[in-house]
VOBA-1610 file (N, C-alpha, C; in pm, whole numbers, padded with zeros to 5 digits, always signed):
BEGIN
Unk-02615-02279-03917Unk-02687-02154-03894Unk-02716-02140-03746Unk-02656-02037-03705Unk-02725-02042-03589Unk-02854-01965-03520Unk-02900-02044-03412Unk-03008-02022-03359Unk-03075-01873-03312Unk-03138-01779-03333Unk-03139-01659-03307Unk-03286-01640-03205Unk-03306-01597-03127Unk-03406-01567-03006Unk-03517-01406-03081Unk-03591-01419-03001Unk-03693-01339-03042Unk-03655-01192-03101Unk-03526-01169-03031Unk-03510-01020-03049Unk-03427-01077-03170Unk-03423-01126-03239Unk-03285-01135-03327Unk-03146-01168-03307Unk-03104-01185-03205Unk-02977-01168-03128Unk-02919-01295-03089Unk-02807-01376-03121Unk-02805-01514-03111Unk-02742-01489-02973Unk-02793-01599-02900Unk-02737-01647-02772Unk-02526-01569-02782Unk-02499-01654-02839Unk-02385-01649-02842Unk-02322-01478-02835Unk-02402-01412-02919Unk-02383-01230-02887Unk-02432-01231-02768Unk-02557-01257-02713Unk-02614-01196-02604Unk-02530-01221-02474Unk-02472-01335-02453Unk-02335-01362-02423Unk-02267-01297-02383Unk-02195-01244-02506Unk-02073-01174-02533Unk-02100-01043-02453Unk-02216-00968-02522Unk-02250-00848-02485Unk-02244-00824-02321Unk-02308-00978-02238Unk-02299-00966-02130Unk-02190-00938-02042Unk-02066-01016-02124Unk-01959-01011-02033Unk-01873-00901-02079Unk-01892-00834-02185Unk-01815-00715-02202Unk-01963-00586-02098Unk-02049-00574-02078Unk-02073-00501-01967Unk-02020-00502-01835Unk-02059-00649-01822Unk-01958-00633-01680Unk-01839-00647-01634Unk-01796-00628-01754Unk-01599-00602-01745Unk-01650-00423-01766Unk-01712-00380-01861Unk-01721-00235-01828Unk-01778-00171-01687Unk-01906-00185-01640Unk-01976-00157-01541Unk-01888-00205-01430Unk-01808-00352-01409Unk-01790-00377-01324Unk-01633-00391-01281Unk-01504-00264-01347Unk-01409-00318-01378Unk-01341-00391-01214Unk-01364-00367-01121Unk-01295-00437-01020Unk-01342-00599-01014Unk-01416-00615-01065Unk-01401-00809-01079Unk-01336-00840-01167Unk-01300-00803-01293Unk-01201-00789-01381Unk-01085-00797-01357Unk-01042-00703-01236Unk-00903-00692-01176Unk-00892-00832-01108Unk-00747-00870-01154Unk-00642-01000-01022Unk-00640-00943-00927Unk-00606-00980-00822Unk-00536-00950-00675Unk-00481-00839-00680Unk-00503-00798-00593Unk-00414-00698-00518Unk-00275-00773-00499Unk-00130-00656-00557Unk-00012-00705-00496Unk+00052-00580-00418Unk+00026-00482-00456Unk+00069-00360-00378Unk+00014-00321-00285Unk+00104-00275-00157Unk+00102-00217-00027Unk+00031-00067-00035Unk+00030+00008+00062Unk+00026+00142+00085Unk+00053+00196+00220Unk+00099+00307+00240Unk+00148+00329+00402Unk+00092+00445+00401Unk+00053+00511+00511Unk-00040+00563+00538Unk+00041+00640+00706Unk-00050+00746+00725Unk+00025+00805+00904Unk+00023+00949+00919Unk+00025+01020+01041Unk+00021+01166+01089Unk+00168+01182+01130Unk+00205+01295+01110Unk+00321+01360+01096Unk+00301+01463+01232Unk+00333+01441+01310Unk+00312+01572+01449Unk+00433+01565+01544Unk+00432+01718+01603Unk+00556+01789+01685Unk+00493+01737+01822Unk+00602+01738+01886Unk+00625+01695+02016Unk+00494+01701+02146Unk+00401+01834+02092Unk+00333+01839+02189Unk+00174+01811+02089Unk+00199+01726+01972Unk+00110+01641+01896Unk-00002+01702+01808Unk+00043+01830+01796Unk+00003+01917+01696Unk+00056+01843+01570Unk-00044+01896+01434Unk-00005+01836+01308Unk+00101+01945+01246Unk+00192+01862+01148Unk+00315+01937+01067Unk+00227+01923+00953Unk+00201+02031+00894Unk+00175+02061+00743Unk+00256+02040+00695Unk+00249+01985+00516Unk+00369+02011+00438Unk+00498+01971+00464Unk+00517+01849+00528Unk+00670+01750+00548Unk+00644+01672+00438Unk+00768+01604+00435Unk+00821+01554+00303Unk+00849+01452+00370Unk+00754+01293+00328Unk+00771+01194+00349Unk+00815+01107+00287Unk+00948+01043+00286Unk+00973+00944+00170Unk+01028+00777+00246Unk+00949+00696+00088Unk+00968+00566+00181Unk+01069+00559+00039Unk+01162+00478+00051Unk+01275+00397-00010Unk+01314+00258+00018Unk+01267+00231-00104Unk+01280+00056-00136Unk+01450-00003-00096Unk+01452-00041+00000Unk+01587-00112+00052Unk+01659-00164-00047Unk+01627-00233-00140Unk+01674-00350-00230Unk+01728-00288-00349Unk+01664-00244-00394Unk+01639-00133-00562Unk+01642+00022-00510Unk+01659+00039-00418Unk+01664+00263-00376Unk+01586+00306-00442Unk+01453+00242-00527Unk+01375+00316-00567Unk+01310+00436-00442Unk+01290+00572-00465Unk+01237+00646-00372Unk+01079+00691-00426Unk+00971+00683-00331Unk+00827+00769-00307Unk+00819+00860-00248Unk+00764+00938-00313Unk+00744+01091-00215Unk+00614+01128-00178Unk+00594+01203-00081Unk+00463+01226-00025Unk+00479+01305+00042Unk+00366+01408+00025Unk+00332+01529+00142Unk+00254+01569+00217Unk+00252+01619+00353Unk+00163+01587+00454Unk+00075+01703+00442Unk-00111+01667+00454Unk-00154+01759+00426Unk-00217+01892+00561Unk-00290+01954+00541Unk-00322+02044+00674Unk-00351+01970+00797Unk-00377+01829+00773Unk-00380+01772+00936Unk-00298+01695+00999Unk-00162+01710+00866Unk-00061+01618+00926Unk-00042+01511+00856Unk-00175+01473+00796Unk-00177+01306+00762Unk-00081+01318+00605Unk-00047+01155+00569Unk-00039+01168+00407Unk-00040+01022+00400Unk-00039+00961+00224Unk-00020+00859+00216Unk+00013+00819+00092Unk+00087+00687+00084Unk+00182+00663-00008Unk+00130+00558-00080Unk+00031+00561-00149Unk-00010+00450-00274Unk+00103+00328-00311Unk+00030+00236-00389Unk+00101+00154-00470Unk+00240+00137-00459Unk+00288+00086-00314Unk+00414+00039-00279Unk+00448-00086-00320Unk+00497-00160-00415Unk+00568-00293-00410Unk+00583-00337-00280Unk+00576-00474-00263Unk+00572-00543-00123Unk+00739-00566-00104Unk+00825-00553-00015Unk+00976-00453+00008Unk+00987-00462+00161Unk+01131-00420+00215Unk+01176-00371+00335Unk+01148-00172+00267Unk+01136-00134+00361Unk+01179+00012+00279Unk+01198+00108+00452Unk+01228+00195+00377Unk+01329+00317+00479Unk+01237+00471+00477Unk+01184+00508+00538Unk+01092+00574+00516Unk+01179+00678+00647Unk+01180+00835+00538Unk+01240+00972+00584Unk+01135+01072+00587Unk+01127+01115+00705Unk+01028+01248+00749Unk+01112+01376+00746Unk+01093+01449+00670Unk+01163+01597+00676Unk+01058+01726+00698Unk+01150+01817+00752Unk+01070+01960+00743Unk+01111+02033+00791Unk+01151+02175+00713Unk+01257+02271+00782Unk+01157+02292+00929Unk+01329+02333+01047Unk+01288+02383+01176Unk+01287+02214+01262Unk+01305+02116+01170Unk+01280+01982+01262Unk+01377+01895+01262Unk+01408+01818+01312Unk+01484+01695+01332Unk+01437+01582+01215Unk+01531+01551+01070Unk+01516+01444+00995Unk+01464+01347+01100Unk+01333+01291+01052Unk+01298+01177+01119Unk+01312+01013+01011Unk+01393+00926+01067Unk+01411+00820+00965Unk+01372+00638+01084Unk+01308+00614+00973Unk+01271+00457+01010Unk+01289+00375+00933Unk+01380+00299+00962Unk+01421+00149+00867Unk+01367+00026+00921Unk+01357-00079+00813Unk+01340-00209+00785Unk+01181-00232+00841Unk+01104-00135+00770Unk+00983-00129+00779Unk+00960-00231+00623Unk+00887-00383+00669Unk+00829-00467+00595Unk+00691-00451+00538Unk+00655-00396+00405Unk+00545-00437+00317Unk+00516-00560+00280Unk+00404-00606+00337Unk+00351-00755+00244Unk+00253-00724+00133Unk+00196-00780+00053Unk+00102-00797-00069Unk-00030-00758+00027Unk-00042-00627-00065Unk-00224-00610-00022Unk-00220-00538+00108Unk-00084-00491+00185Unk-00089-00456+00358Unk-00161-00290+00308Unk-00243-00242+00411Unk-00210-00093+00429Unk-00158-00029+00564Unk-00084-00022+00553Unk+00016-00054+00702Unk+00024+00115+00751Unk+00049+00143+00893Unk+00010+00294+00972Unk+00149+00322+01002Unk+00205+00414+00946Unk+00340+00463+01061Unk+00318+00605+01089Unk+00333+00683+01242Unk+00336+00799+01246Unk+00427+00834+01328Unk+00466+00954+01290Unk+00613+00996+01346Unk+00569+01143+01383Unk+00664+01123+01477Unk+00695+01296+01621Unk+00844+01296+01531Unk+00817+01423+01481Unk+00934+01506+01452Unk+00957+01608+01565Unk+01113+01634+01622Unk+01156+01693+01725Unk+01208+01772+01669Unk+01190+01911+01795Unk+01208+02040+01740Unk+01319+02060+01701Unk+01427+02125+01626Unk+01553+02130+01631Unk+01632+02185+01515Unk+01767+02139+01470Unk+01857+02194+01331Unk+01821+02113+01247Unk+01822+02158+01122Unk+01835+02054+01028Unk+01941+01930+01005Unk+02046+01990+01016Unk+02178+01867+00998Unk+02159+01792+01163Unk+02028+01763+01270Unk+02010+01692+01330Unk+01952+01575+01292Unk+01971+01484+01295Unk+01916+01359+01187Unk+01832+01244+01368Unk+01726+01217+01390Unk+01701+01092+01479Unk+01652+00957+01349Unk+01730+00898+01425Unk+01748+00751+01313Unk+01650+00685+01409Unk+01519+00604+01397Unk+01459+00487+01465Unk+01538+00360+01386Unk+01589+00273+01457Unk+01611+00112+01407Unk+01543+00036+01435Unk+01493-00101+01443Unk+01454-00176+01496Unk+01342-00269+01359Unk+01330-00350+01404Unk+01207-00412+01316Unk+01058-00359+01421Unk+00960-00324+01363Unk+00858-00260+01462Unk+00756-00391+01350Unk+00638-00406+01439Unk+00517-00491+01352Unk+00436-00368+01324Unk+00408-00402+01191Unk+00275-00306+01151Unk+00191-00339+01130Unk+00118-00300+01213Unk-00039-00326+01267Unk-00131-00219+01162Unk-00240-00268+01084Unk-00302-00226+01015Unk-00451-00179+01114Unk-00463-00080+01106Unk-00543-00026+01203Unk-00673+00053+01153Unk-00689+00048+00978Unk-00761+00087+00916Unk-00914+00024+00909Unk-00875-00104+00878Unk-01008-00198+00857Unk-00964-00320+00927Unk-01096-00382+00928Unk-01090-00500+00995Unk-01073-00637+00917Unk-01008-00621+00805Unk-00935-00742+00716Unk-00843-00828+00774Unk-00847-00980+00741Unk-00746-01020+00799Unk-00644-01117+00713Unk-00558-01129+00679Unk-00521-01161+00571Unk-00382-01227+00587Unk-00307-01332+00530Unk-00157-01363+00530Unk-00102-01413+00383Unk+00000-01433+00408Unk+00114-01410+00270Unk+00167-01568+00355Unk+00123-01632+00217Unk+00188-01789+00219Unk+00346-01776+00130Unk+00416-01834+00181Unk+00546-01848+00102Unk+00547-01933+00004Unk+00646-01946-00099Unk+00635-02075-00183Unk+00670-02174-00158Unk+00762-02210+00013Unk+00810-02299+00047Unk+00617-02448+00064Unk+00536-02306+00147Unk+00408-02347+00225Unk+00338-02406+00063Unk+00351-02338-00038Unk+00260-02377-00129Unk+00278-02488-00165Unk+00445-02532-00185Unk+00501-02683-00283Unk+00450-02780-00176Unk+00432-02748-00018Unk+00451-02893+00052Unk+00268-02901+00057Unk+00194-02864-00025Unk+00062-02847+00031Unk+00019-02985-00068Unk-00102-03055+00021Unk-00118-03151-00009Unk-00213-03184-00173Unk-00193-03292-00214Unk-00272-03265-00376Unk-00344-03413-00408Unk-00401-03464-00457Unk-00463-03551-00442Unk-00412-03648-00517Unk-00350-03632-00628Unk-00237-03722-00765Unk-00116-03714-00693Unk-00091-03665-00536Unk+00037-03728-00549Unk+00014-03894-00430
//
């Protein structure tokens, strides 16, 4: 039989009850880790005015999965829940120069800044950026790294 407390309520419910509140009230302790990225950035013409309404897409290098996103009245936009990826990210907007940037690296958890000057021009003008660029997270002051699994196996353990 078990033991029941003043209100009637055995430990063991009162318990229960507790931790199903704060899985309700509290669902972000509930949540694992963060594994998804997000990219984030202003979209502006040459003399750094904002482009309304461009069409930003990042594309997963590996899988061509494509994200779309559109820039709002100040230029800005941003691209949620990216898988951590190389990806290829295309700036469009009639009256402008396709703006494209490759081998832009997502890590786990990054919210990473890219902003692009679209140049005035034809459409079938395409400016390609190449290069590997670092992305500098410029949002918050988090600081954070991505261990490999090579770093995890050689890490030291006390049974060996």
């Amino acid at each position: 039989m078990l033991h029941r407390g003043k209100a009637g309520i055995s430990p063991l419910w009162a318990c229960l009850l507790l931790v199903v509140f704060r899985v309700i009230m509290f669902p972000s302790f509930s949540l694992g880790q963060m594994v998804n990225a997000s990219l984030t950035g202003r979209v502006t013409d040459p003399t750094g005015a904002a482009i309304p309404d461009a069409s930003v897409t990042a594309t997963d290098v590996a899988t061509g999965k494509a994200t779309k996103a559109m820039t709002g009245p100040t230029g800005d936009y941003t691209i949620p829940s990216l898988m951590p990826a190389t990806y290829s990210v295309t700036v469009e907007k009639e009256g402008f120069k396709t703006y494209v940037e490759s081998g832009i690296t997502l890590l786990v958890d990054q919210h990473a800044r890219l902003d692009a000057q679209l140049q005035v021009g034809a459409v079938s003008t395409r400016v390609e950026v190449s290069g590997a660029t670092q992305m500098v997270e410029t949002n918050s002051a988090s600081v954070g790294t991505v261990i490999g699994e090579r770093d995890v196996v050689d890490l030291p353990l006390n049974l060996r």
